[in-house]
C-alpha atoms as one frame of an Amber mdcrd trajectory, in Angstrom:
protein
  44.903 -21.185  30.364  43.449 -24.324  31.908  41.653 -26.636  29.473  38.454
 -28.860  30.688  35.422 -30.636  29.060  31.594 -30.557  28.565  31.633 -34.393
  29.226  33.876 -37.218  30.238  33.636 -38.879  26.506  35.104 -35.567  25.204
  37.627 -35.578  27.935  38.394 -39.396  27.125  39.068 -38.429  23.193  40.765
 -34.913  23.733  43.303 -36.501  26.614  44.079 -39.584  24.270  45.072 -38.866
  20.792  45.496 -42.226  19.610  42.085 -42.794  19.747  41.363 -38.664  18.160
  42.894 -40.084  15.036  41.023 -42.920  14.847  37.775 -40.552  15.691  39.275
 -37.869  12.599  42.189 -38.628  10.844  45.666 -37.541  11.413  45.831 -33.640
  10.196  42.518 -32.584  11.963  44.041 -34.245  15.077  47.500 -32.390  14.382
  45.512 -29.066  14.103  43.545 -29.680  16.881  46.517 -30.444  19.390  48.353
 -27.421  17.922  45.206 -25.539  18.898  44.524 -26.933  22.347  48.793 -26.062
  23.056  48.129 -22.536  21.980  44.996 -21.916  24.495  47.250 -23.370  27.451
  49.860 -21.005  26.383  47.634 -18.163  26.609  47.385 -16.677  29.983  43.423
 -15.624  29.380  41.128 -16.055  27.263  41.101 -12.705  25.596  44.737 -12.620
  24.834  44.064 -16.028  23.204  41.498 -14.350  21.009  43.983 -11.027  20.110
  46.465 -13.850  18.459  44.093 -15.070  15.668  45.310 -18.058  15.572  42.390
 -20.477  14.422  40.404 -17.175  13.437  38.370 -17.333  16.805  34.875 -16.468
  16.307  31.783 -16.445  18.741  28.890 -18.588  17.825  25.109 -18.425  18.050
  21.608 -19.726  17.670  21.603 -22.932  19.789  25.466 -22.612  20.374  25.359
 -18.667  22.165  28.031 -18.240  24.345  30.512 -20.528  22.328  33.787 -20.061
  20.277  34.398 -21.668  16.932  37.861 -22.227  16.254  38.976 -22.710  12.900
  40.376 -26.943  12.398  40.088 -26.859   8.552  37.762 -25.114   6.221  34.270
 -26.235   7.683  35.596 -28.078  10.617  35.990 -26.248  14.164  37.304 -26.738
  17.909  33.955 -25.277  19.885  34.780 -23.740  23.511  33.313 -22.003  26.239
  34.840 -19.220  28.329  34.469 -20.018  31.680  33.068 -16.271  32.332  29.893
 -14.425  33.496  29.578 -13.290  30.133  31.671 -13.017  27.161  31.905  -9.017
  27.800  36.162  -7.760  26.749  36.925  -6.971  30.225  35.324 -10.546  31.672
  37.406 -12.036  29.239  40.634 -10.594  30.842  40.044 -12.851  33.534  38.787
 -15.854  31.530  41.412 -18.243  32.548  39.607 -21.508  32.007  37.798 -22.816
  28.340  35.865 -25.826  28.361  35.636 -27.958  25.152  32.959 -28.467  24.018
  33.613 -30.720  20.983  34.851 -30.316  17.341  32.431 -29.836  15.007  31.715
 -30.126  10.782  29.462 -27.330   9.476  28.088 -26.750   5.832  25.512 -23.679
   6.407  22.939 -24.709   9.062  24.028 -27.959   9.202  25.723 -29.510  11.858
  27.334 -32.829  12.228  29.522 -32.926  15.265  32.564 -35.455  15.382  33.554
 -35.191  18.239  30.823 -34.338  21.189
């Protein structure tokens, strides 16, 4: 699947993970690079979200249309499909996310740390 970004200051952290570390620490950066290989190794979207991996999970309120993808317990990797709509068989031929940030969540409360 082919990775891109909401916003050049996302691209600028998520193509440079020297400077990710310095943004979040080591182990959410390991996580996060383990979970950005494993949506380029997915040929769709959908089969990405049959694996699991990272518990994907769609989001809602002011985020509709987004995935949360599980960094650590409260932290996640937020995406967007690149589809008309986030219907199974649109899905199928999602072959593009876009990042959207990583985010830090306790209830309603959102502090993003990467964005």
């Amino acid at each position: 699947m082919l990775i891109e970004y909401e916003n050049d200051s996302v691209k600028d952290i998520f193509t440079d993970f020297d400077l990710m570390k310095k943004k979040i620490g080591n182990e959410k950066t390991k996580t996060v690079k383990k979970r950005l290989n494993q949506l380029k190794a997915s040929s769709n979207f959908s089969i990405y979200l049959m694996t699991g991996l990272g518990k994907p999970h769609p989001l809602f309120e002011n985020l509709k249309g987004y995935y949360g993808i599980s960094i650590t317990g409260n932290v996640r990797l937020v995406v967007k499909p690149d589809s008309i709509n986030l219907d199974p068989e649109e899905l199928k031929k999602c072959e593009t996310v876009i990042i959207k940030g990583v985010m830090d969540y306790h209830g309603r409360k959102i502090d993003w740390l990467i964005s």
